[in-house]
Rosetta silent file (secondary structure, phi, psi, omega in degrees, C-alpha in Angstrom):
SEQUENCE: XXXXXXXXXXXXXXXXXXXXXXXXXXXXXXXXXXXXXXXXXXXXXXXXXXXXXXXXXXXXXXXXXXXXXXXXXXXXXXXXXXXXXXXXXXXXXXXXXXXXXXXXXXXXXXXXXXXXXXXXXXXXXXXXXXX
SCORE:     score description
SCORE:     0.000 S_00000001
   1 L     0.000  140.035 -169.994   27.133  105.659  187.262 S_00000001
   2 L  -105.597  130.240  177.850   24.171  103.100  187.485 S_00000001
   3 L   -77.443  122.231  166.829   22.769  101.438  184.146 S_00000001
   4 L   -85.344  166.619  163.356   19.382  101.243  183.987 S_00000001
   5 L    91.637 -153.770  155.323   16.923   98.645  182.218 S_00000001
   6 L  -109.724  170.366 -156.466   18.487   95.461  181.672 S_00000001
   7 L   -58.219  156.486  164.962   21.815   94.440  180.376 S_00000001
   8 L   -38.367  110.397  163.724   22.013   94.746  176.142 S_00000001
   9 L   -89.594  145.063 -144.602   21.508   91.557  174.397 S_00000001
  10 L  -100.116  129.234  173.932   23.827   90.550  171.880 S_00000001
  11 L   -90.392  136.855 -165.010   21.970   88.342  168.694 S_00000001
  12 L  -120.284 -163.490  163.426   23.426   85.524  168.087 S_00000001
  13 H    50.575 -147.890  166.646   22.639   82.188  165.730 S_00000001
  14 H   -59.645  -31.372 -167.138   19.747   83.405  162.928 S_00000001
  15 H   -52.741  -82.300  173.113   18.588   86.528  164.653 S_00000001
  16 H    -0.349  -80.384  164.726   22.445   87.415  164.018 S_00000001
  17 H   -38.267  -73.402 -171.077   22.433   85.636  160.009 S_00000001
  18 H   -51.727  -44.175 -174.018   18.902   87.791  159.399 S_00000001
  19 H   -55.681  -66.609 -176.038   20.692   91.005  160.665 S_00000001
  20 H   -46.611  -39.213 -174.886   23.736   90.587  158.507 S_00000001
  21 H   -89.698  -38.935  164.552   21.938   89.469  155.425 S_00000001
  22 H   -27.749  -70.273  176.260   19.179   92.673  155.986 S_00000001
  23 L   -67.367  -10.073  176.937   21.911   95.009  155.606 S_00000001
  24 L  -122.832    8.094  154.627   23.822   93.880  152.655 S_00000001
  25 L  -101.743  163.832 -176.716   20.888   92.889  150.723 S_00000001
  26 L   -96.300   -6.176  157.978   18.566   94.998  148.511 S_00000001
  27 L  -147.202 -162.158 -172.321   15.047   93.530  149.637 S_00000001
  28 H   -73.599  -43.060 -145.010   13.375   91.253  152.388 S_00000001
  29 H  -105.910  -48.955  153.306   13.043   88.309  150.323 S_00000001
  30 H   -32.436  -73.304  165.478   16.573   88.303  148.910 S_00000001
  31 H   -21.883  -58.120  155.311   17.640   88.195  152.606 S_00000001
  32 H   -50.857  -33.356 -176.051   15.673   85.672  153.668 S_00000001
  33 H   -90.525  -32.789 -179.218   17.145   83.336  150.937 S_00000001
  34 H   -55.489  -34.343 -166.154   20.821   84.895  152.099 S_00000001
  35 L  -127.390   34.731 -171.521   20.423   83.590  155.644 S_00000001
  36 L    32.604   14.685 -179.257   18.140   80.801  154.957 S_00000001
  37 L   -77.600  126.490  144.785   15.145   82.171  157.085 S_00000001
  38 L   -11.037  142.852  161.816   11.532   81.990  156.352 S_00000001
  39 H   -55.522  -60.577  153.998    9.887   84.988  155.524 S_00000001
  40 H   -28.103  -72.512 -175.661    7.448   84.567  158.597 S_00000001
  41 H   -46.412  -47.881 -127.898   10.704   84.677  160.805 S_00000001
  42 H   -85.241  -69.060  176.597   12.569   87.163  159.077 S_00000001
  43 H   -45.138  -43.522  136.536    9.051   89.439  159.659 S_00000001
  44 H   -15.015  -87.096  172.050    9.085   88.122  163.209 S_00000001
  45 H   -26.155  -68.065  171.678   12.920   89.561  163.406 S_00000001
  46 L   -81.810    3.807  162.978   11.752   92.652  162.578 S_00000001
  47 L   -96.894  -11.139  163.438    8.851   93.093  164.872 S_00000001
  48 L   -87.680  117.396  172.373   11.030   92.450  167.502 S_00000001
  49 H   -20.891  -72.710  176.910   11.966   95.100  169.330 S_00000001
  50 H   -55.988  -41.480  173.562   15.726   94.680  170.485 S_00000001
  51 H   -38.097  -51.101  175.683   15.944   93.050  167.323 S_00000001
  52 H   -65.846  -66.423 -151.972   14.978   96.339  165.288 S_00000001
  53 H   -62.995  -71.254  177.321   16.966   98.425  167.670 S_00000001
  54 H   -28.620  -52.153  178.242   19.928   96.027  166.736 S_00000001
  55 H   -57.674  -74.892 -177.063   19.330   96.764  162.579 S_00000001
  56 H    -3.569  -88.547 -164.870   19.413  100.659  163.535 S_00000001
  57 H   -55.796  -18.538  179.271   22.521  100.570  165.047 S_00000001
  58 H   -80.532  -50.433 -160.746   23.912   98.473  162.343 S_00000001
  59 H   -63.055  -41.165 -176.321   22.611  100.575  159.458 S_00000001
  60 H   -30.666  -83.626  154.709   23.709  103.648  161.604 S_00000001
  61 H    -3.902  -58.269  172.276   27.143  102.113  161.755 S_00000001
  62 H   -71.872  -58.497 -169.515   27.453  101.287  157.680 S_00000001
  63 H   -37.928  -46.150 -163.352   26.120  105.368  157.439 S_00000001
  64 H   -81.368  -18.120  158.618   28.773  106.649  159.484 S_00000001
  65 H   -71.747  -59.016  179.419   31.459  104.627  158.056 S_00000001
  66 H   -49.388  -58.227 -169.616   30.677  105.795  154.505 S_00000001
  67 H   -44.585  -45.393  175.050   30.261  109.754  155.886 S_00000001
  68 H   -91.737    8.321  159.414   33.732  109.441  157.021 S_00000001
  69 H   -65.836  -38.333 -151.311   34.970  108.180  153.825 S_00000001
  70 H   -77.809  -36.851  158.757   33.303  110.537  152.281 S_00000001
  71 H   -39.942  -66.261 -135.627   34.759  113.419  155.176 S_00000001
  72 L   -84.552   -1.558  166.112   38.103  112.234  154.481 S_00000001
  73 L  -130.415   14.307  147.997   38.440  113.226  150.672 S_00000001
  74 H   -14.610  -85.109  176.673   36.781  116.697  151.335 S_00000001
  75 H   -33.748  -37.335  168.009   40.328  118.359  150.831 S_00000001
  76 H   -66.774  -47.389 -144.472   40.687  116.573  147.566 S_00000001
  77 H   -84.905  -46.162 -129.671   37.132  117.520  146.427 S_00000001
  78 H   -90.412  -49.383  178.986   37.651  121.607  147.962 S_00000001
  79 H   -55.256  -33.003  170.907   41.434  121.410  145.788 S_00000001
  80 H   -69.969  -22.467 -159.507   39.779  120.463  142.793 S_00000001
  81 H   -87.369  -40.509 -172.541   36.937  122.910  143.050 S_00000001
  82 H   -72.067  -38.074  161.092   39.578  125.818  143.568 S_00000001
  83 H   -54.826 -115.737 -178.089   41.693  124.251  140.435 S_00000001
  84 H    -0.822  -48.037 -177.276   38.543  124.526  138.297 S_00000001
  85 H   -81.023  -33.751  159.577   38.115  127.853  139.485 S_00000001
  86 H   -76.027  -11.405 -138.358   41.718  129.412  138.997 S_00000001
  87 L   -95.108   90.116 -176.666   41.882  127.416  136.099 S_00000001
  88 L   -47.153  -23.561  168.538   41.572  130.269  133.112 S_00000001
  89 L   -58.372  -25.158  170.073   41.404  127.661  130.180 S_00000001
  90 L   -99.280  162.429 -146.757   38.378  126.408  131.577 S_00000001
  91 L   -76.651  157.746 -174.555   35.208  127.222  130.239 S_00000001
  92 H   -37.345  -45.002 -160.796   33.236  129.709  132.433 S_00000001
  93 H   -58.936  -32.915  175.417   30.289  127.665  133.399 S_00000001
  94 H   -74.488  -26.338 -165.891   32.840  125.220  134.758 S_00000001
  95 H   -99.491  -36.811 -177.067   34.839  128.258  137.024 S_00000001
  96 H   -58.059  -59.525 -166.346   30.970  129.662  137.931 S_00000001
  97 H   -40.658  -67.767  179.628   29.994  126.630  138.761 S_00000001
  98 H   -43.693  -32.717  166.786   32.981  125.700  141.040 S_00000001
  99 H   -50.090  -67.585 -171.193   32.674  129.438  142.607 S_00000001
 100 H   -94.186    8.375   72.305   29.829  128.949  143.550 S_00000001
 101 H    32.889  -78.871  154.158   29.656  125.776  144.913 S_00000001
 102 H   -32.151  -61.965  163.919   32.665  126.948  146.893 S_00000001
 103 H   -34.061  -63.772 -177.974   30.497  129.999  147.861 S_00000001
 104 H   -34.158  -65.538 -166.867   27.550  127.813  148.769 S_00000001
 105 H   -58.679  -26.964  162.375   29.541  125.661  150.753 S_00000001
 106 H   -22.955  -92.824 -141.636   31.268  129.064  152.600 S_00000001
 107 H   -68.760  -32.260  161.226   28.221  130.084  153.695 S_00000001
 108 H   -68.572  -14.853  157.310   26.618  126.814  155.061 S_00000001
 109 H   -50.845  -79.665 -178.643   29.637  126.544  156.885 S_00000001
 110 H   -77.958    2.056  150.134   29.141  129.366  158.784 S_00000001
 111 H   -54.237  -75.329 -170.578   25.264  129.016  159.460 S_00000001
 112 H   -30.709  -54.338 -167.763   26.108  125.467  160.545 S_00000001
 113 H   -55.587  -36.068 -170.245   28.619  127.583  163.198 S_00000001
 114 H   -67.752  -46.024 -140.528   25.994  130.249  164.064 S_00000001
 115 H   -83.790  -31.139 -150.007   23.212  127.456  164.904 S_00000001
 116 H   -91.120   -8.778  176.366   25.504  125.653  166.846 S_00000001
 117 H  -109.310  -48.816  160.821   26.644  128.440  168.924 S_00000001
 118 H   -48.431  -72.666 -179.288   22.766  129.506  169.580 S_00000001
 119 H   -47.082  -15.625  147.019   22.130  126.354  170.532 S_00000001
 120 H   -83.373  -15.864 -165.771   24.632  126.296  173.181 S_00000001
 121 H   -65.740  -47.592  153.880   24.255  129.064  174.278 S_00000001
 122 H   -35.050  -65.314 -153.734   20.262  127.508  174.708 S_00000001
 123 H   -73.458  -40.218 -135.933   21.392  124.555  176.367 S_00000001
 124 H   -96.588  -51.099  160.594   23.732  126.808  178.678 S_00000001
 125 H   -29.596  -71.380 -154.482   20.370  129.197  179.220 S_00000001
 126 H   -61.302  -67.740  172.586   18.343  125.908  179.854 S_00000001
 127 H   -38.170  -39.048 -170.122   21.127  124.437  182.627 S_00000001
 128 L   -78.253    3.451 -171.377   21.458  127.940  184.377 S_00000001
 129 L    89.064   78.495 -165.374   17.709  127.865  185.069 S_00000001
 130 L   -10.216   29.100  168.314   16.916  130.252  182.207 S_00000001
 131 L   -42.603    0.000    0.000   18.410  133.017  183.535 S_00000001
């Protein structure tokens, strides 16, 4: 398959340093002192296009790494919610709460399925010519 546009460029030297300190600091000006860049640059850095594109994908990247931590002790969080909820010693408000919460979560489940099965079904529409 043929790539269009030209190849990706990879940031190296400060472009790099500004990316790296941008994402693990909490403002512009912290950063800037992290990677020793002028403010002027560092606002540069971000006005440049690949450059920006480059942050995205990094920030993306830290999101998607937390989301699957956060996937990956689901089972833990759904066993505690059902312990709280069998659990008769605990006080009501604590077993409602966990119900519904469980409930909630049920039911957003299976929306999430329904949308996702209209929408192929859309896409599958949209490919056939809209037959």
């Amino acid at each position: 398959m043929k790539q269009s546009g030209t190849p990706k460029k990879i940031l190296t030297g400060k472009k790099l340093k500004a990316l790296e300190a941008l994402i693990t600091c909490d403002t512009v000006e912290e950063a800037c002192k992290a990677s020793g860049i002028s403010r002027t640059t560092m606002y540069r850095n971000l006005n440049d296009p690949e450059f920006s594109k480059a942050l995205k994908s990094a920030k993306r990247q830290l999101v998607n790494r937390a989301v699957l931590r956060l996937q990956q002790t689901c089972g833990d969080a759904a066993r505690a919610l059902a312990e709280v909820c069998r659990d008769k010693d605990a006080p009501a408000s604590a077993r409602v709460s966990a119900a519904k919460t469980i409930l909630d979560s049920a039911f957003r489940a299976l929306e999430s399925e329904d949308i996702e099965e209209r929408l192929k079904a859309l896409e599958q529409r949209i490919l056939n010519g809209g037959d």
